[in-house]
Every structure is written in structure tokens, then in C-alpha cells.
N, C-alpha and C positions, 0 to 999 in steps of 0.2 A: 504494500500500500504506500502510496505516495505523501508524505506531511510537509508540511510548511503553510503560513497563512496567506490568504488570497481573500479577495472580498467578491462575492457573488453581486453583479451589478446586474444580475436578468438573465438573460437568454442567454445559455453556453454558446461559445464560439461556433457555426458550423462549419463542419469538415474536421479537417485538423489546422496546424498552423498555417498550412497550403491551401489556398482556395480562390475559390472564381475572383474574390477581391483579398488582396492584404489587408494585413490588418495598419488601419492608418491612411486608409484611401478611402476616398467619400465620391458622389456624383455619379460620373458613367463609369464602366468596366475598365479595369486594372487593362495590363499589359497582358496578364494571367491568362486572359481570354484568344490571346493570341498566338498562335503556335511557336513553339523554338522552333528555328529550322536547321539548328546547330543538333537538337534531337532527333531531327526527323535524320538527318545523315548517321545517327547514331555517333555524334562526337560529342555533347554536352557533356561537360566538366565540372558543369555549378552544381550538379544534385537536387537537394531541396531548397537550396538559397537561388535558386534559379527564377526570376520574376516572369518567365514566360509559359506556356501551356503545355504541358508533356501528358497529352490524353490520353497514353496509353497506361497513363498509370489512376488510372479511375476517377479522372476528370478534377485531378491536384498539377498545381506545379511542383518543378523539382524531379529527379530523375526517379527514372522505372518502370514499370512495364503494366500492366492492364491488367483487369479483371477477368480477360476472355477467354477462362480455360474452355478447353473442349470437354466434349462431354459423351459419357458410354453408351453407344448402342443398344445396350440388353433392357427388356422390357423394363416399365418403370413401374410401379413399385410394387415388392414382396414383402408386406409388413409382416412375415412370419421372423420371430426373436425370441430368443431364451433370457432369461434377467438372466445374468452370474453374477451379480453382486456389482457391476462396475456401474460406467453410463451408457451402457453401450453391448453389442453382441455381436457375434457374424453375423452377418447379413448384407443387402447390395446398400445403392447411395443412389435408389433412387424413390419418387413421392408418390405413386400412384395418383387417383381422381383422375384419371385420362390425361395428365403429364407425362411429355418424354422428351430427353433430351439424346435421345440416341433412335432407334429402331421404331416404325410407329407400327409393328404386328404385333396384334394380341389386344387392340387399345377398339373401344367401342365410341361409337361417331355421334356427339351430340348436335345432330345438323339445325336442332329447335333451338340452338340456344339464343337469348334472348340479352347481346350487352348493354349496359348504364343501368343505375340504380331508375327506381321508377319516380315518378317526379313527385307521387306520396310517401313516401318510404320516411321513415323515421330511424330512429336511430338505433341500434343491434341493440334487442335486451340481453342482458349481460354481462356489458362491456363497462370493464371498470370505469368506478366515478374519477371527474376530472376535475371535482372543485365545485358542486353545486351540492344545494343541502339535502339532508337524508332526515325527515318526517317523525324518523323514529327516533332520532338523538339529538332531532334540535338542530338549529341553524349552525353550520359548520363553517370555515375560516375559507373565503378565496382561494381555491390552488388553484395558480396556474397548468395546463398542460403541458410544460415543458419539466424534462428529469433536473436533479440538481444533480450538476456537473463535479461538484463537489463528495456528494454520496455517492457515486458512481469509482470515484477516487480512494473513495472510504475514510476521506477526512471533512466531512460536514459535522460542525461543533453549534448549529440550531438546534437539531433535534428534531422537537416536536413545533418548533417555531419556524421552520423552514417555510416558504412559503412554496416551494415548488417538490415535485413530486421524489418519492424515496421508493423506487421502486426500480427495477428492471425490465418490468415489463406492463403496458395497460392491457395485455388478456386477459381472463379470467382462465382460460385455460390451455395456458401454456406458460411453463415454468422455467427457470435458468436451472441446470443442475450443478453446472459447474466452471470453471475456466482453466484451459488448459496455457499454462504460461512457459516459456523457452523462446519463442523468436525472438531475436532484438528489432525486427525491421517489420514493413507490413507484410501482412498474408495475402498472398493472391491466389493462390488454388486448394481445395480441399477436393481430397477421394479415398470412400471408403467402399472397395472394392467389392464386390458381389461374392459373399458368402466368408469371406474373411474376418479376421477378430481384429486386426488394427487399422487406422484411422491415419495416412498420407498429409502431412502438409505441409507447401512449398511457400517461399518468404524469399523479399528480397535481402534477407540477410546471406542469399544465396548457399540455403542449406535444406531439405528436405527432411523433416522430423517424423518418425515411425510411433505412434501412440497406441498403446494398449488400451483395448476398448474396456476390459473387465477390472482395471486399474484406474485406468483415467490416467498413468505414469507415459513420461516420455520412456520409449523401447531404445532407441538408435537415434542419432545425427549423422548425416551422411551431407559432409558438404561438395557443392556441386562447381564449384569454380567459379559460379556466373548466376545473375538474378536470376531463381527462377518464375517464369513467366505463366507458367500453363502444367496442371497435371493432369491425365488422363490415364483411367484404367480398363481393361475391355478382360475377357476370362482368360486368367493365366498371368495378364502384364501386366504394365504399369510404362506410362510412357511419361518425359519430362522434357518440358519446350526451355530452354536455356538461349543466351545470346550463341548465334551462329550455328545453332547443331539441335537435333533432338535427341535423346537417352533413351534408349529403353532394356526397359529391366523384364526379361525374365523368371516369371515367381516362381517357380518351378526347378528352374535347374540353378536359379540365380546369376545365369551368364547379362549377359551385357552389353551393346552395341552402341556405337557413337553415328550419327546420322549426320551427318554433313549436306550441302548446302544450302542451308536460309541465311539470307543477307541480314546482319541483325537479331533484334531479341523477337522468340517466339514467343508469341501472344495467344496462340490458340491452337487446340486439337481437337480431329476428331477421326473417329475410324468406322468402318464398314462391318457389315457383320461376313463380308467375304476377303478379308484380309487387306482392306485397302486405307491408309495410315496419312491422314492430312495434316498440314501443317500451316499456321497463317502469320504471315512477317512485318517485320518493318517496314521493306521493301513493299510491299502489296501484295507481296507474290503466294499464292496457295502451292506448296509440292505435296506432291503425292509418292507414295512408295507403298510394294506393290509383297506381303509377304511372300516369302519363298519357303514351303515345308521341308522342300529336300534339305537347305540348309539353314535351318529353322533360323531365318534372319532377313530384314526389310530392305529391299533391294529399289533403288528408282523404277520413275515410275511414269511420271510425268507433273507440267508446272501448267497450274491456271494461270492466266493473268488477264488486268480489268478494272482491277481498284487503283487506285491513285493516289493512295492512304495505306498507311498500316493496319494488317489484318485483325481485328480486334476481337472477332469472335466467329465459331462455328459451331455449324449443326448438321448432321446429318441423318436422315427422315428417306425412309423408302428409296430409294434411289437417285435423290436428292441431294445434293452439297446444299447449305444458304451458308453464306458469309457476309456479315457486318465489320464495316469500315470507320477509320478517322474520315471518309470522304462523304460520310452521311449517309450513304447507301449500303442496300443489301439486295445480294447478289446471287441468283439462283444457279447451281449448273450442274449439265447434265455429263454426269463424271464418266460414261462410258466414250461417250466422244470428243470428252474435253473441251464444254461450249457452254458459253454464259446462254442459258434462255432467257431469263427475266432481269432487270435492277428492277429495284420495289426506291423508291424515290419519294417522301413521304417530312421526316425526319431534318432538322437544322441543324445539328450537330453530329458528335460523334455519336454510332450506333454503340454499345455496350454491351449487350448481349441478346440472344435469340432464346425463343423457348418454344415446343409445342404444347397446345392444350388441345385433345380431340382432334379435330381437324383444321386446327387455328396455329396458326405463326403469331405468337407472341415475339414482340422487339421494344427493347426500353434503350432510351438515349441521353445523351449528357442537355439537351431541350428541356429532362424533366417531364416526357411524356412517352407514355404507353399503348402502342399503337397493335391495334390486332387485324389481320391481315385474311384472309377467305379465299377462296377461288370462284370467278363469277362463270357465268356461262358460257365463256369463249376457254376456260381454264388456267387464268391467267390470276395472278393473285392481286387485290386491290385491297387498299383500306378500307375496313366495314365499322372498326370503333376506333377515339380515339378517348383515352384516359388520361389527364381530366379534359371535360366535354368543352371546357371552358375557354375554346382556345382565344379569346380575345381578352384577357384578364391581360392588367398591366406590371403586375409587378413580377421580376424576373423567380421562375422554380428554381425547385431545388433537384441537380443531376440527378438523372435515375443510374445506375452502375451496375447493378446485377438481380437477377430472379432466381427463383426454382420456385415448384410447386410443389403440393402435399395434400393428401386428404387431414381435416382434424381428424375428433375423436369422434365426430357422428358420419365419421366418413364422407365426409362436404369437401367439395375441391378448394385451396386455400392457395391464393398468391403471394407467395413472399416481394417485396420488392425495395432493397435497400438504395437510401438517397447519400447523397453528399451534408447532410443535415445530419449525422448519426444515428438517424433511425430507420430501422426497419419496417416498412408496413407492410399488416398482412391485411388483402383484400377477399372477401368470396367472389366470387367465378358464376355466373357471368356479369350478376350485377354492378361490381369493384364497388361495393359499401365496404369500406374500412371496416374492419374487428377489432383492432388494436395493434399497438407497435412493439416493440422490441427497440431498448436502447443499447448505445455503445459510447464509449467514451471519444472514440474518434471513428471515422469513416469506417462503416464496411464494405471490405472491399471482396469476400468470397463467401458465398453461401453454398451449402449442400445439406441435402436430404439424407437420413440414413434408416435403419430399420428400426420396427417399434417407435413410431412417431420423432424419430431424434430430428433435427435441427442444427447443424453447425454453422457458426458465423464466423470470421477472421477478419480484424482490422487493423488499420495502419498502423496503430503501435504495437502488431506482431501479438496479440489475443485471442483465443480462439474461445467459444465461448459455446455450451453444449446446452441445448435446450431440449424441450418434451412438452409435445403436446398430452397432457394430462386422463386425457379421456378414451387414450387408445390402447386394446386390449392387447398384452403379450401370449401366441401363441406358446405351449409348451414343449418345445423343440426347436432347433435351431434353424437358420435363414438360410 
């Protein structure tokens, strides 16, 4: 826990000390907004005292690489889990509720769905109070909706005078279990592999930490030379997007292979369920490589190219590549012949990450908006919703940076979606009525889904943070 005095003057800072504005600038938009192009060549030297826009590192200045890990093919979610006493069990990393960030077979087509809250809708019973009175004990004291930045610190000496919130979370039901601490830098990728007992996560302190799920203990540090950018796991592997090369590891025999050429840091993985291994760059450039069984090792393959921007994130869905870009755009292609079909063009900023829900392309961007995507009658994909509906409000959002999705505990589909504000929100599906948030003490910058309702979050001061949804049943036997 952190000590020293500091005076609460309101609203915690958002983001961390990096953000859309420094602190100390007032009127229009810092420089921050504005791209390094000393980054984009990948030679920036300032880091985090860097006063220009390094978006691939989850829409902060200062050096580092993005939230865009790729993400696993295999169906999404098996909430089958065994408690063994830790926060965690074998099992995959992915949400169910017709989420997928890999494979969309096995997943059922909600073609009725019905997006935006309805225009009577009131507000979730349930959801923790946020400072209005309660009938039963009498007029209660103003609280603000905003966390105290301070209790989150674990050095708030208010108490019961505080005027802002002491909590971790506004659900009702979904709870913090715990915090896993070892990074010194931020988290960018978390994977907790399908049927495995520990828990993967990559940090720009450029080390990849191995955690015991029945412990909650770090197992290993394995440092990797270089930020890691991107982790992805598919059965058997574990792959790791690094500047200039991707890694893959082997779970199995433990062997190991070094992938060479991406210009730059990788920002994003994803893989096929027929052995085909993508990779998304600095450079713009998507490679492909292409597994070989005889010599059980990823072999070239071939290179997309299209974007204009650093690869920031991917998906791959049926026979489908999408890729989001720093160029605002996201990019469909058809990987057997190596040919962009669609840009989806929509979006003002950098794209952050893609998601499917049913048969919906979920895409959230550094805009601050949440855009859901369809196929109209010619098969072409267009914007059908956009979240929030509002788009003529004047005051600047707050960056959307990454998703996943999950059923709760009544099995209801739930949207995660972390901002540059340090919170989390989870929305229901298809309406997007907010539930409640999830705070952090700075940016999150990785989220994943794991078995038995888990929850993992990772921010830029290198915290990872394990959450549960409370209402969800553990099967008796393993994942």
C-alpha cells in the first residue's frame, strides 16, 4: 500500500499520469492528441515523459505498445470449474452468452436482437446506491459517484467522512477476490489457456509472469527481452507478440521458436483453428505463418497489407481475419486468397479492439464509442448501433481501450468495457443499460474472461486484479 499525504480535491485524475490532456493544460487538446511520429518509426526515446500520442499503448502518451492482444479461436465459454481453494481452476478464458473472440461454431444467432436501452427504461434494480437516501435509515450524506482515489490506495484517513465512494466495485454482484501484484510496468495481455490451472501475463516490464490459479502465487518470471505486446493461447500453445518477432511456446514438449519478420512491436494475435498464426504490426503489416506438423513448427506464410497505421487488434471468426487500426479503420479479409473484402469506416480514432457477440462485430475506439456492426442484405457489414446514441453531445468521452464479454450469474450476456477514466463498465447486451462499474486505480489496459465467472483486469501500474461474478454456479469437476 502506498502512504504519504495528498489532499482529495474531487475527481481522481483520469487515466494515469498520461492522458488525452497533461496535467497543467486547460482549453483545447494537448499535443497528446497528436501522434509521435518518432513512435510510429518505432524510435521514440522519451517513454512516458513523451508529450505526444503513442496509441498503441491504450490511448496514453509515452512509450509502449497497445491493448490488442489477439484472441483464441476455441468456442467461448465453458463455465464448467472445480473451487480448489484458490481464485481460480482449469479451465478456458473464454465468456460465453454468445461471445467469441476466436471460432464463431457452436455459438446460436440472436438475429431478434433489439440494440439501445428503450426510451422508458429506468434504472437496473439492484445496482448499488450512489448517494441518494435509503427510507429505511433516514436521509443519508451526498456521495458522489466517483471511487476515492485514495481508498483504492488504501490510504484514505476520512473514513466514514469521505465523501466519495469506498468500494471496488458499484455491482451488487460481482466481487474483487483479489490482486495479483509482480509487474512493475503496465499489463497488456492476459491468457488463461483452455483447461489449464495457470493464468499468463505479459507487461511492459517486458516479462511474462506464470500464476497459479489454486494459489493466487506468482509460479515463474520469464523475461522476454522486449515489451510484451500481445499474448495468445490456442490448445497446446501459447504464443507472445514482442518488438520485431513473435514466440511461441510449446506447452507440451516446452520447445520454442523465435518468428521473425514484423517491423516493430506486435500489437496483436490471432490464429485459425487450421493452423494459421497472425500477427498485427507497427508497420501495418498483418503476417501470416502457416503451421507445419511434420516439423511441428510455424513456417511463412504470407503478408496482408492495407492499413496505414499500426495493427492494433484482431479477430478471427469463420473464415474471416477483421483487423483494427491507429488508421480508424477495420478491415475484413479473406485469408485464403489474401484480399481485403470490406474497410468498415465508421470510427474517428484509433480502433482498440474487436469482439463478436452472436452475429454482431463489436468495435470500441479511442472516440469513446461502441459501435456494433451487422450484415445487410447485399452481405456487407454496416453500422446498425452506435453506443452512446448521443452522438452530438459536446463534451469530449472518455477512450474506450478494450472488451470481453460474459454471461452473469443468471446467465445474461454482460459487456465489459474499460475506459481511459479507470473504470470498467459492464453493460447488458442488447440494450447497453449500464449494471455497474469496476474501478482501478489507473487505466485498464487488459481484460479476460476465465472459468467459473472469473474476471481479470490488468493496469498500467502492472495490477492485475481477479474478480467473480457472484451468482455463478461451480460445476463439480474440472474445465
Amino acid at each position: 500500500m502506498m502512504a504519504g499525504m495528498e489532499v482529495d480535491d474531487g475527481p481522481a485524475r483520469v487515466g494515469s499520469k498520461r492522458n488525452y490532456q497533461r496535467s497543467g493544460n486547460t482549453g483545447s487538446r494537448s499535443h497528446s492528441q497528436q501522434i509521435c511520429r518518432y513512435w510510429q518509426e518505432g524510435r521514440c526515446l522519451k517513454g512516458d515523459e513523451c508529450q505526444w500520442l503513442h496509441p498503441g499503448n491504450a490511448g496514453t502518451t509515452g512509450r509502449g505498445a497497445s491493448l490488442g492482444n489477439g484472441r483464441r479461436t476455441i468456442n467461448v465459454i465453458d463455465n464448467r470449474s472445480e473451487n480448489r481453494g484458490g481464485w481460480g481452476s482449469a479451465g478456458g478464458g473464454s465468456g460465453g452468452g454468445g461471445f467469441s473472440t476466436g471460432s464463431s461454431q457452436g455459438r446460436s444467432r440472436n438475429v431478434s436482437a433489439r440494440w439501445g436501452r428503450p426510451r422508458n427504461a429506468i434504472s437496473r434494480p439492484g445496482q448499488r446506491d450512489r448517494g441518494h437516501s435509503d427510507a429505511s435509515t433516514g436521509p443519508q450524506r451526498s456521495t458522489k459517484a466517483k471511487p476515492c482515489n485514495f481508498w483504492l490506495k488504501g490510504n484514505c484517513n476520512r473514513g466514514d467522512d469521505c465523501i466519495y465512494l469506498h468500494a471496488h466495485t458499484t455491482a451488487l454482484d460481482v466481487e474483487m477476490m483479489t490482486q495479483l501484484i509482480g509487474h512493475e510496468k503496465a499489463i497488456r495481455a492476459i491468457e488463461m489457456p483452455q483447461g489449464a490451472s495457470q493464468l499468463y501475463t505479459g507487461s511492459q516490464d517486458e516479462s511474462v509472469r506464470v500464476w497459479d490459479c489454486t494459489t493466487g502465487q506468482c509460479a515463474n518470471v520469464v523475461q522476454m527481452g522486449g515489451d510484451v505486446g500481445a499474448l495468445l493461447s490456442a490448445p497446446g500453445w501459447l504464443f507472445i507478440g514482442l518488438p520485431n518477432e513473435v514466440q511461441t511456446w510449446n506447452m507440451q514438449t516446452s520447445a520454442q521458436q523465435s518468428l521473425s519478420g514484423p517491423k516493430g512491436q506486435v500489437h496483436a494475435l490471432a490464429v485459425s483453428e487450421d493452423g494459421l498464426l497472425f500477427a498485427g504490426t507497427q508497420d501495418g503489416t498483418i503476417l501470416e505463418w502457416k503451421f507445419n506438423a511434420i516439423n511441428n513448427s510455424f513456417e511463412p506464410a504470407a503478408s496482408l497489407s492495407g492499413h496505414s497505421g499500426p495493427v492494433i487488434t484482431l479477430l478471427f471468426i469463420g473464415n474471416r481475419l477483421y483487423s483494427g487500426s491507429m488508421d480508424k479503420s477495420i478491415r475484413i479479409w479473406d485469408v485464403v486468397h489474401g484480399l481485403c473484402i470490406q474497410t468498415l469506416e465508421g470510427h474517428s480514432d484509433v480502433v482498440m479492439d474487436l469482439l463478436c457477440w452472436e452475429q454482431f462485430l463489436l468495435s470500441c475506439s479511442l472516440d469513446g464509442t461502441i459501435r456494433v456492426w451487422a450484415a445487410n442484405a447485399a452481405g456487407q457489414l454496416e453500422t446498425t448501433f452506435t453506443h452512446p446514441e448521443d452522438e452530438g453531445q459536446a463534451e469530449p468521452r472518455n477512450g474506450a481501450l478494450k472488451m470481453c464479454g460474459c454471461n452473469d450469474g443468471a446467465g445474461k450476456p454482460v459487456l465489459l468495457v474499460s475506459y481511459n477514466d479507470n473504470i470498467v463498465r459492464l453493460y447488458d447486451l442488447p440494450t447497453f443499460s449500464e449494471r455497474g462499474q469496476l474501478f482501478s486505480r489507473e487505466e485498464v489496459r487488459a481484460l479476460q474472461v476465465g472459468p467459473g465467472g472469473l474476471v481479470f483486469s490488468g493496469d498500467s501500474r502492472g495490477t492485475v486484479k481477479v474478480w467473480r461474478w457472484t451468482g455463478v454456479q461451480l460445476a463439480a469437476g474440472g474445465g
